[in-house]
PLY file of the C-alpha trace (Angstrom):
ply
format ascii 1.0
element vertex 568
property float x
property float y
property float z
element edge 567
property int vertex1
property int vertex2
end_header
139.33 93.65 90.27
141.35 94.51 93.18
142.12 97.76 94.25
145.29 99.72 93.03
148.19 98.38 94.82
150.18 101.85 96.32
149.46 104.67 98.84
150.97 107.73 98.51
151.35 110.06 101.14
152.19 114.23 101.33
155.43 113.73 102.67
156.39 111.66 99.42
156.41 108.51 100.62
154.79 105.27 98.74
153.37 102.42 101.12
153.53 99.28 98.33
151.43 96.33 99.79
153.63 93.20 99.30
150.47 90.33 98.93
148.84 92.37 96.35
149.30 90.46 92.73
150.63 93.08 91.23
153.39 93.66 94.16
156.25 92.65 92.16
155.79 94.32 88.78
155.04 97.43 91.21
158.21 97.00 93.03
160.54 96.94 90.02
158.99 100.15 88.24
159.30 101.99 91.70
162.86 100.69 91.99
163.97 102.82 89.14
162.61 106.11 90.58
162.18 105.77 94.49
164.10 104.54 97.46
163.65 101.81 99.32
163.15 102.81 103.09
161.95 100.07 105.44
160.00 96.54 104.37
158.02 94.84 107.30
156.14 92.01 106.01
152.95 93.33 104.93
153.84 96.50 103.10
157.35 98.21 102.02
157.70 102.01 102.40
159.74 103.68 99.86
160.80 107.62 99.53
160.81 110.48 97.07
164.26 112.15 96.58
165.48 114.47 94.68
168.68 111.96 94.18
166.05 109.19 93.38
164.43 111.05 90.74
167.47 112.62 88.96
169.09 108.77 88.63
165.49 108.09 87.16
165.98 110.93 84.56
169.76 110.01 83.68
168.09 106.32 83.10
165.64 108.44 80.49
162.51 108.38 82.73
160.35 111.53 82.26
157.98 113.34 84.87
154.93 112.70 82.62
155.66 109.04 82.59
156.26 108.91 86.20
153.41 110.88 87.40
151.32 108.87 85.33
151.97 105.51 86.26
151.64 106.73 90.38
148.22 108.17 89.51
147.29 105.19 87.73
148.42 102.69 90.44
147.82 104.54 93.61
144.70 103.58 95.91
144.02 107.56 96.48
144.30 110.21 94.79
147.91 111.75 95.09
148.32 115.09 96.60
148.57 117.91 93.98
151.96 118.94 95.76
153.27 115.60 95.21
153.42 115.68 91.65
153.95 119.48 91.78
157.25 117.78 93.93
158.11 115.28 91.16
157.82 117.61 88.39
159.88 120.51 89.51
162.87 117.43 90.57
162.91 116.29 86.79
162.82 119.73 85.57
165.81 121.05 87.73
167.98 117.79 86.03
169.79 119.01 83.26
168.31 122.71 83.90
172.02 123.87 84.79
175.04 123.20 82.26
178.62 123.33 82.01
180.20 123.46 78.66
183.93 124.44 77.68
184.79 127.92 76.67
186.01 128.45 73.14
189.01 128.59 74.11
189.29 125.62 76.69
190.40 127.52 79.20
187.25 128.23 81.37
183.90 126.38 81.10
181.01 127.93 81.13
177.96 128.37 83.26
174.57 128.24 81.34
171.16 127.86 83.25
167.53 127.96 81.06
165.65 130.21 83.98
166.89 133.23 84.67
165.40 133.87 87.82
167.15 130.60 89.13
170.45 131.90 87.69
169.61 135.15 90.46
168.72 133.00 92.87
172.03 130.67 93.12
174.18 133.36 92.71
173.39 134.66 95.46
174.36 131.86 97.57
178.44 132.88 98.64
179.56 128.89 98.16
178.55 129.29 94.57
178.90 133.51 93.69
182.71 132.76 94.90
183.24 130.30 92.26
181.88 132.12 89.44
182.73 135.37 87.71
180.36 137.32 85.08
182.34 138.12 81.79
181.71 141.42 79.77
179.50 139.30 77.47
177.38 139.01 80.53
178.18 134.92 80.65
178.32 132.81 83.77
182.35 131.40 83.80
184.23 129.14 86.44
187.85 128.14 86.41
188.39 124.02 85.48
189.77 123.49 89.12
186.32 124.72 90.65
184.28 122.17 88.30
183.83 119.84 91.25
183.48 122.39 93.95
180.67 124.21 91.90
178.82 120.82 91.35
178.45 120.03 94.80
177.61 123.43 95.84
174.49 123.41 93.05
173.40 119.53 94.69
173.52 121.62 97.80
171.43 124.16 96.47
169.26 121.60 94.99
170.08 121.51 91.20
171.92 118.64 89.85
174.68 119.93 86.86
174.52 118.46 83.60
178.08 118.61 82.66
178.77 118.91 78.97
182.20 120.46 79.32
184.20 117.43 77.75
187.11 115.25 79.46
190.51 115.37 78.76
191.67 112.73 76.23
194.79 111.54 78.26
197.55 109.25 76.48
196.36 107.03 73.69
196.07 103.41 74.69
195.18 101.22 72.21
194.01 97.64 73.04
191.74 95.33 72.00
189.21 92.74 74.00
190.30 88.75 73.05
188.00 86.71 70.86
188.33 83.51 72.48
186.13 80.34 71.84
186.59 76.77 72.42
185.97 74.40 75.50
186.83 76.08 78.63
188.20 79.24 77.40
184.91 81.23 75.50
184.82 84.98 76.68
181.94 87.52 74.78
180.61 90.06 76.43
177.21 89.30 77.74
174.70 91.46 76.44
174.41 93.59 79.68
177.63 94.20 80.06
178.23 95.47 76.60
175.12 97.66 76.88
176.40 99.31 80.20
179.63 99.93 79.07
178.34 101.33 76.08
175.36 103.69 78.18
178.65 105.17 80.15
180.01 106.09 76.58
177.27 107.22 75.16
177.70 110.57 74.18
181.10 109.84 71.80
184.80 111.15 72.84
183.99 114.42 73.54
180.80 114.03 76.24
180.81 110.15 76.89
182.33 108.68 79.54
180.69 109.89 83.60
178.81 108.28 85.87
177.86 104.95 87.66
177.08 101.10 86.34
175.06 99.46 89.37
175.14 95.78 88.60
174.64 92.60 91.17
177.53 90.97 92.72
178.71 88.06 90.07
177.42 89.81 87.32
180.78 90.85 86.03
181.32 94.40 86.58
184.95 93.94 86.43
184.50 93.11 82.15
181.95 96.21 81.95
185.19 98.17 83.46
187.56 96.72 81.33
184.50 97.06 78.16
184.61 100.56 78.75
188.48 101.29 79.04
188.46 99.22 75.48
185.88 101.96 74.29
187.64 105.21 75.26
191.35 103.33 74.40
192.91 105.52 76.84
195.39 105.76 80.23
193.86 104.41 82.95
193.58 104.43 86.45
191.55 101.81 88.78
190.97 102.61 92.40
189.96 98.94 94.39
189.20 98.31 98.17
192.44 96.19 98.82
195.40 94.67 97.33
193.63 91.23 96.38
191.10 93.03 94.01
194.09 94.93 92.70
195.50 91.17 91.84
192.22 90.19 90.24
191.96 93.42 88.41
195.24 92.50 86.45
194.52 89.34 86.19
190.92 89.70 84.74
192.63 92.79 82.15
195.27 90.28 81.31
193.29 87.19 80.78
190.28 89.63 78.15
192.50 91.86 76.87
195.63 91.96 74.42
197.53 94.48 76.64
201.11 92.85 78.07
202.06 92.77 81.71
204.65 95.36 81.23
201.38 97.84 80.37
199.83 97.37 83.97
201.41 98.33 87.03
200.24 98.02 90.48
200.34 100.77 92.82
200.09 99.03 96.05
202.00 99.02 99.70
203.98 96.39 98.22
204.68 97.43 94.63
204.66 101.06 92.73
204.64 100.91 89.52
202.62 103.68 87.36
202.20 101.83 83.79
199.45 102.93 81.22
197.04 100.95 83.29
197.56 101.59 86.43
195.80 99.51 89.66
195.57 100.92 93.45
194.12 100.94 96.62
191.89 103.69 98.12
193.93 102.71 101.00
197.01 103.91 99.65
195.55 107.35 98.08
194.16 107.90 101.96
197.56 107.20 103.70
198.76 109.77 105.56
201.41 109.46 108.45
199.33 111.66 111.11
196.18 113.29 110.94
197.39 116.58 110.29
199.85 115.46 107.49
199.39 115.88 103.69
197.95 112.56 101.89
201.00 111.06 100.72
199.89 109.63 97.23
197.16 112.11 95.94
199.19 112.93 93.72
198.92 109.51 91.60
195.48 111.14 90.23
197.01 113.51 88.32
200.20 111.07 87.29
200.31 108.88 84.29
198.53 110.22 81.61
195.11 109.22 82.67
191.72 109.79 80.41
189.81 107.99 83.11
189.53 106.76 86.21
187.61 103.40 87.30
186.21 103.50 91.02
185.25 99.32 92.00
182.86 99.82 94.64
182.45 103.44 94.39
179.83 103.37 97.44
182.98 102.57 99.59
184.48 105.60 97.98
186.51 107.45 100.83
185.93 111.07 102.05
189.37 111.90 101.21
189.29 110.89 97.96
185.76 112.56 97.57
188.01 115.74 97.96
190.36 114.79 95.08
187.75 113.57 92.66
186.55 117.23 93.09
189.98 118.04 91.81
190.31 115.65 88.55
186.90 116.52 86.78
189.06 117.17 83.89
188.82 112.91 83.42
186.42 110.67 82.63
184.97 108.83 85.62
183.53 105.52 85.47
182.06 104.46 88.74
180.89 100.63 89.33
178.51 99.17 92.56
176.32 96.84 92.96
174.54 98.83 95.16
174.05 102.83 94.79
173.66 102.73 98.86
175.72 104.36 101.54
174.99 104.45 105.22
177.13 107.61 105.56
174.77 109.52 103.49
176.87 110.38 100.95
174.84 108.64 97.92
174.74 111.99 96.76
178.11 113.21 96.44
178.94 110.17 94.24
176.27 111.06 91.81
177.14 114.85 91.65
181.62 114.08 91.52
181.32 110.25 89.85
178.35 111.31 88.09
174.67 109.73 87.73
173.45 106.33 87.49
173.86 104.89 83.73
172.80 101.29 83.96
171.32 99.51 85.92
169.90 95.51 86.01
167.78 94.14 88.40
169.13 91.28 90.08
165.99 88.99 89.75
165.98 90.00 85.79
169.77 88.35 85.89
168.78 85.45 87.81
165.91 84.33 85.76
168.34 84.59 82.60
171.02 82.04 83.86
173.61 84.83 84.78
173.04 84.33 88.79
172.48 81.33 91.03
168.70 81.42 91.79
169.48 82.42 96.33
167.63 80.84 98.80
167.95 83.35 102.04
166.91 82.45 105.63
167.15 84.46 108.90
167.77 81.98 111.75
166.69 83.10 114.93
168.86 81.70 117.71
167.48 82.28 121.39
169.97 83.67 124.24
170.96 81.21 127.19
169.59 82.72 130.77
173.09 84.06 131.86
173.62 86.01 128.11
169.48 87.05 128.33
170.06 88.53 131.89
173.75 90.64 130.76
171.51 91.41 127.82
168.40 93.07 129.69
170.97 94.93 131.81
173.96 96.31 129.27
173.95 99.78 127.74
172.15 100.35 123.76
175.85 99.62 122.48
177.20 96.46 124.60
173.50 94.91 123.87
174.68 94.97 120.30
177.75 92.88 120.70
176.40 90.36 123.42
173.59 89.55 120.97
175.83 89.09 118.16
178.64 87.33 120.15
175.81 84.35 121.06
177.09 81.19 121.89
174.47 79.28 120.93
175.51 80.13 116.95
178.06 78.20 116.95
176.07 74.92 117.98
173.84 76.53 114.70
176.80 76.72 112.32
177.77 73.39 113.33
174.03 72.69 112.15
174.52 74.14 108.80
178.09 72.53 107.88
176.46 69.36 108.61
173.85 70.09 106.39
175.84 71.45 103.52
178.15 68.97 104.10
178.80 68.67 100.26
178.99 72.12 99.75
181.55 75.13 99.02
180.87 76.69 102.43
181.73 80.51 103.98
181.35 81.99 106.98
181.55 85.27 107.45
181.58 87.33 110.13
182.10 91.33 111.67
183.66 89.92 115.17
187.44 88.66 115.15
187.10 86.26 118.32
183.60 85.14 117.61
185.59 83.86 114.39
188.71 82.75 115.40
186.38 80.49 118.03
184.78 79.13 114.62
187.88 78.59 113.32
189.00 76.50 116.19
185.66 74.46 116.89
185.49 73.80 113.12
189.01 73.32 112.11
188.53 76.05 109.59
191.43 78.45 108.15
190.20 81.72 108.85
191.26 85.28 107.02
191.41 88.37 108.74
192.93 92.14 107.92
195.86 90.67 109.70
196.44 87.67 107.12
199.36 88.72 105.11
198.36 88.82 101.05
200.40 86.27 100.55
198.39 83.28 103.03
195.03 84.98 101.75
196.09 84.60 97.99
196.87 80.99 98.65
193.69 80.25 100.83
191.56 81.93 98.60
193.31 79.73 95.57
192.93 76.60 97.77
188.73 77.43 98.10
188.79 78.01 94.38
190.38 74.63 93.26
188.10 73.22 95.65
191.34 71.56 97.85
189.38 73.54 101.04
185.73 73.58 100.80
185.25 75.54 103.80
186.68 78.44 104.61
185.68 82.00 107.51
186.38 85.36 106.67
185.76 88.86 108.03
184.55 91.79 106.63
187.73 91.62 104.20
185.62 88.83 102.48
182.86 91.38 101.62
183.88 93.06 98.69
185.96 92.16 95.59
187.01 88.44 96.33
186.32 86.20 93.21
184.93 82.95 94.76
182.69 81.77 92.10
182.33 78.50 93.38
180.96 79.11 96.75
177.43 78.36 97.07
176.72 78.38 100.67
176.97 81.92 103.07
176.78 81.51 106.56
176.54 85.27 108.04
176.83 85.54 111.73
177.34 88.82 112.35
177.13 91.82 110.71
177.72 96.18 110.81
174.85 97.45 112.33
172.41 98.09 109.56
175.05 98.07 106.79
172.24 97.39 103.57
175.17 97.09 100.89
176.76 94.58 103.31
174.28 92.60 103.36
173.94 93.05 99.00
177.62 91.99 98.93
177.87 89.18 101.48
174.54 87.40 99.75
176.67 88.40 96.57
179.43 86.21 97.57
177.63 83.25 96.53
175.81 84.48 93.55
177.82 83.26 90.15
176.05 80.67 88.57
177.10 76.95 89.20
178.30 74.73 87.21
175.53 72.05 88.26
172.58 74.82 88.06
172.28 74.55 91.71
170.79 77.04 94.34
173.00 79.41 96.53
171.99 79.39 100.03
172.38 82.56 102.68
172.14 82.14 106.12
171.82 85.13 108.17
171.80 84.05 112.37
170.47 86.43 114.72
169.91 85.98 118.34
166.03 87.05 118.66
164.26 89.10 120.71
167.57 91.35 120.24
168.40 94.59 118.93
170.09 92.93 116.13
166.92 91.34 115.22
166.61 94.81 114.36
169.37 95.28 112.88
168.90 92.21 110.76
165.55 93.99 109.54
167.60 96.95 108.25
170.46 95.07 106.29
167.81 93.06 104.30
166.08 96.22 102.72
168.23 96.66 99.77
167.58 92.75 98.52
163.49 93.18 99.94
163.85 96.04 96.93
165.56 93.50 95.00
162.87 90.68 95.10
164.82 88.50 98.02
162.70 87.21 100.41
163.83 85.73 104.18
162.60 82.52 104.96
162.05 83.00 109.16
163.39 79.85 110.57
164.26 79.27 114.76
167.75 77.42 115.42
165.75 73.89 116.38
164.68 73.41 112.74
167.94 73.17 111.92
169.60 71.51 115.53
167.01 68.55 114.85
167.79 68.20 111.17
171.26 67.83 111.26
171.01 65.83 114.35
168.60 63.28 111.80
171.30 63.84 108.86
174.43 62.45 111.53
172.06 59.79 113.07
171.79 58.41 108.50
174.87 58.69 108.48
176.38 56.92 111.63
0 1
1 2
2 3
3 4
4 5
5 6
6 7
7 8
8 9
9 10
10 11
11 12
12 13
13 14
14 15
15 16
16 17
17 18
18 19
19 20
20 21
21 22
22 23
23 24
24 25
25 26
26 27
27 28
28 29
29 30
30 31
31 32
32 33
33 34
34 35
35 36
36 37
37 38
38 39
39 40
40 41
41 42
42 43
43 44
44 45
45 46
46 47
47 48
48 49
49 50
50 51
51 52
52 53
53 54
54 55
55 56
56 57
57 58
58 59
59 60
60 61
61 62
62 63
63 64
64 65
65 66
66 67
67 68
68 69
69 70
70 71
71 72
72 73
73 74
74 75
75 76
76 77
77 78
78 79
79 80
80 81
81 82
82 83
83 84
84 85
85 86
86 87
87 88
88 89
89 90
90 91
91 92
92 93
93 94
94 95
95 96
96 97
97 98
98 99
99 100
100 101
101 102
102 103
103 104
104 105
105 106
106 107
107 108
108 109
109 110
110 111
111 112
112 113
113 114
114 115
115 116
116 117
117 118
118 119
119 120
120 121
121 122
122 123
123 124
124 125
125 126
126 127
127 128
128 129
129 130
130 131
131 132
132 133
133 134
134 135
135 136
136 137
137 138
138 139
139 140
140 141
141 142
142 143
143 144
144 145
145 146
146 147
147 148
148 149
149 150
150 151
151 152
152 153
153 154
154 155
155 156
156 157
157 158
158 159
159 160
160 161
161 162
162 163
163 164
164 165
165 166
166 167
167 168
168 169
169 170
170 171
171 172
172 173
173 174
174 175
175 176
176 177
177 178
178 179
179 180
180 181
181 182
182 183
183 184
184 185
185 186
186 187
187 188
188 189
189 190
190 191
191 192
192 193
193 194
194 195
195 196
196 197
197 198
198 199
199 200
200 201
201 202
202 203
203 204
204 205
205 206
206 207
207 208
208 209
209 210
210 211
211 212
212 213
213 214
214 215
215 216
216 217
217 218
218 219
219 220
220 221
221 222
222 223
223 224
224 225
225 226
226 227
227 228
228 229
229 230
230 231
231 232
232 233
233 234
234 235
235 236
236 237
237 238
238 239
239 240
240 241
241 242
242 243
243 244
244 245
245 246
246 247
247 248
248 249
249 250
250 251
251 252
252 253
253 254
254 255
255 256
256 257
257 258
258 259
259 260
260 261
261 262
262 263
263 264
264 265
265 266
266 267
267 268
268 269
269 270
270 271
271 272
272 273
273 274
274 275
275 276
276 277
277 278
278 279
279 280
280 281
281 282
282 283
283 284
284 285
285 286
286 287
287 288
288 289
289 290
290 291
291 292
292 293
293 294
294 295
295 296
296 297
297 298
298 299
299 300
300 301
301 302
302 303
303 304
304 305
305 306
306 307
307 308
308 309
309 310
310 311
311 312
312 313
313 314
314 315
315 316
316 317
317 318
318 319
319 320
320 321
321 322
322 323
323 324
324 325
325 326
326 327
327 328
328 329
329 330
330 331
331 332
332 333
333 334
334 335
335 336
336 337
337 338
338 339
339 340
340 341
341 342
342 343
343 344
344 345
345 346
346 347
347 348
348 349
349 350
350 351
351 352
352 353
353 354
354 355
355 356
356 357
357 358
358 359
359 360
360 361
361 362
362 363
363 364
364 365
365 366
366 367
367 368
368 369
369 370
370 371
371 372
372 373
373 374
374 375
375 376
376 377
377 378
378 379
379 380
380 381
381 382
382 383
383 384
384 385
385 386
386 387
387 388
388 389
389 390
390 391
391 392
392 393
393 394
394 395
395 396
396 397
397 398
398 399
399 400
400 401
401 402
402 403
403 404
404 405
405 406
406 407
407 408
408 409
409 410
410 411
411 412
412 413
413 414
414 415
415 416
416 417
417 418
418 419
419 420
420 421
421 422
422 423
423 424
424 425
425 426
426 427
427 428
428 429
429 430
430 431
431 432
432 433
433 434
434 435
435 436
436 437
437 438
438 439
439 440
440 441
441 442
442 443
443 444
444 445
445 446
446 447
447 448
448 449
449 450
450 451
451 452
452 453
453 454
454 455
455 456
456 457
457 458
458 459
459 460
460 461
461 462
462 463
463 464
464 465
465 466
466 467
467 468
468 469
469 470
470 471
471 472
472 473
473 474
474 475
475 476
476 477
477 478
478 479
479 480
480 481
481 482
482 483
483 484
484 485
485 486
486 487
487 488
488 489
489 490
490 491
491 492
492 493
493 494
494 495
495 496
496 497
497 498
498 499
499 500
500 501
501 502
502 503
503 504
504 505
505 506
506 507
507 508
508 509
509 510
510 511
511 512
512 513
513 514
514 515
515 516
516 517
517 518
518 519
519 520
520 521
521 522
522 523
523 524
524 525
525 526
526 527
527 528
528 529
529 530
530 531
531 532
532 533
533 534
534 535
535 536
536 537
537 538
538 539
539 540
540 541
541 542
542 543
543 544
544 545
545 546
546 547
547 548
548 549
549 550
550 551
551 552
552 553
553 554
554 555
555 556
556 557
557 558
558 559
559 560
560 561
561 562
562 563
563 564
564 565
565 566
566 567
């Protein structure tokens, strides 16, 4: 019998040995209470939080449970102030409560230790925001709900808030019951459990925190599931004006609500309706930096019970600041990854509220819901003149002449000849290193400069398969509904960006039609910082059971020069 397969060390981090046979039953049990910090081949190092834990206890994991399982699994014996550590994190979660005042119009503070009750008020962030009644209770005013919750996370004890939402205007709508060839919608089993683990609770408690769910998976129905549920006003906050489009179109197409119900709050169109669909853009638009937020103001507008964030890990300082402000509503928060590289994982858990539901994206992949993903990193070597600017440029300019290669597009070239049969993207961080694609290929390419109108139509023309190639920037990261795409061809990418990565592979993750594979090609010039780099994006899908075939640029030079050669 081999020897347990973790290490865990004082400063609460778990080495997990990745050839050991019990590495990925290992991995997915620390995936649901630990953090995923870097994965070089051998063995993946993950990390303690206090965030990490406090997600694990909304999910209903216990200390006891926890503890035991990292005793029982761990190669050493794990340092008493580790699981001293663990303990106290799941007992501060839920140790500090808000409820409502009888009469609604304070809530109330309550906290199960009194000596911790001394101890925070003595902070000033938090004594300032709460006032001692004669009855000797702990009171705050509904506008310093959000203010006090982030100043307890500071403090380091997460708020179980039981103070209720406001109901908003009644809505009432119901999901379509559709069956037949070509037109059969039923909530998948997942997505009806998620939406209902963000209600749990009923009308007065249900309805906080975040869905994590992979790209393709359908969080879009889970939103709609739950607006269905609470059968309220509703407000749904999306990275640009083409998810806004596919919003409405998805709540049209699964629901019984008419068009005349859903308005789009856009640059192009504002229209508050009972369900209501905007931009974070436009809630962050200001006309200098020392000038008001223009639209702010939309949060507390139309009636709304609750307010749906698509790709709340995007989620904008500014509007941080105003969630702080709108506690009052139910907030429904949906990601496919909980990460952010700004640091700010936990604010959303603390304003949005804690992690729900969650699938691993392996778990939906071996049930049918997502292509099974075949991922590669490409190595493609520098010529002498790029090597020698290289070895001489500043940290920062190294970054851009490695990703700015020339010898990737001789790779991509590769690929497209490879795939030639395939529904093909490239995507990309650097304009001209695509626009040179575009030109050497022949392939349309969308920007943040393509007016909504060209993207709309080129997205349409991938879709209906008229264009089966097509190269897109960042824009193409996050809420574009390509379902047909099966091929990713990455050639650059932000830095380290680990959700990037998540939504990029995600691009080609719906399930095909003929059962097939979805490939991802990563290319990175090696021997290069953003070899590094490369290392950094992949850790969220390393946690998620992807593995990077390592391939150099001549595997793939010399088979596509075979496949032209058969076919000439």
């Amino acid at each position: 019998m081999s020897e347990p397969p973790l290490i865990v060390q004082t400063d609460c981090t778990v080495l997990l040995e990745t050839w050991h046979e019990e590495y990925e039953s290992a991995r997915d049990r620390l995936a649901r209470f630990a953090e995923l910090e870097k994965s070089p081949e051998y063995v993946h190092f993950y990390r303690l939080t206090p965030v990490s834990i406090w997600n694990a206890a909304a999910l209903g994991e216990d200390a006891e449970s926890t503890v035991t399982w990292l005793e029982e699994n761990a190669r050493y014996s794990v340092a008493a102030p580790v699981l001293k550590q663990i303990r106290e994190w799941f007992r501060r979660y839920g140790l500090i409560r808000f409820r409502a005042a009888p009469d609604r119009s304070e809530l109330l503070l309550e906290c199960d230790d009194e000596d911790v009750l001394a101890a925070i008020v003595e902070d000033e962030r938090i004594a300032d925001l709460i006032e001692f009644a004669d009855d000797g209770s702990a009171r705050l005013g509904a506008a310093s709900r959000g203010a006090l919750k982030q100043a307890l996370l500071a403090f380091g004890y997460p708020v179980d808030d039981r103070a209720g939402y406001a109901t908003g205007d009644s809505l009432g709508f119901d999901l379509r019951q559709r069956t037949g060839a070509g037109s059969t919608f039923e909530l998948r089993d997942y997505q009806r459990a998620a939406a209902e683990a963000f209600h749990a609770g009923g009308s007065e408690l249900g309805g906080c925190g975040v869905v994590v769910l992979p790209c393709g998976a359908g969080k879009t129905v889970v939103g709609i599931a739950a607006m269905q549920l609470l059968q309220t006003n509703t407000l749904i906050l999306t990275t640009n004006t083409i998810a806004v489009r596919q919003w409405r179109q998805e709540i049209l197409d699964k629901t019984d609500l008419e068009p005349d119900q859903i308005g789009e709050y856009t640059g192009e169109r504002k229209a508050i309706r009972p369900v209501t669909i905007a931009t974070y853009q436009m809630l962050t638009h200001r006309k200098g930096k020392t000038d008001e937020f223009e639209h702010l103001g939309l949060l507390d507008r139309g009636g709304f019970g609750l307010v749906v964030y698509d790709e709340v890990h995007l989620l904008p300082a500014p509007v941080f600041r105003a969630t702080a402000g709108i506690q009052a509503r139910r907030r429904l928060g949906l990601t496919a990854t909980l990460v952010r590289e700004d640091g700010r994982a936990d604010e959303v858990f603390t304003l949005i509220g804690p992690k729900r539901y969650e699938v691993p994206w392996r778990e939906l992949e071996r049930r049918g819901f997502l292509a099974t993903a075949k991922c590669a990193e490409v190595r493609v070597p520098l010529t002498e003149e790029r090597a020698a600017r290289y070895s001489t440029a500043a940290a920062r300019s190294q970054i851009r002449i490695a990703a700015d290669n020339e010898q990737k597009v001789d790779v991509v070239g590769a690929l497209l000849d490879l795939h030639a049969q395939d529904r093909v993207l490239v995507i990309g961080q650097y304009i001209e290193q695509l626009r040179q694609l575009a030109t050497v290929f022949g392939i349309p390419l969308i920007t943040g400069q393509t007016p909504n109108p060209e993207r709309e139509r080129l997205y349409a023309a991938f879709r209906s398969g008229e264009l089966p190639r097509l190269i897109v920037s960042k824009v193409g990261n996050f809420a574009v509904d390509l379902p047909d795409a099966n091929v990713a061809i990455q050639v650059s990418g932000t830095f380290g960006s680990r959700q990037e990565e998540a939504q990029r592979l995600g691009r080609v993750l719906r399930p095909k039609s003929d059962g097939g594979a979805a490939h991802f090609y990563t290319l990175v010039s090696s021997d290069t910082r953003e070899q590094e780099f490369a290392q950094k994006r992949q850790l969220f899908l390393t946690e998620q059971g992807y593995g990077y075939a390592i391939a150099g640029a001549g595997e793939f030079l010399e088979r596509a020069q075979k496949v032209r050669e058969e076919r000439a």
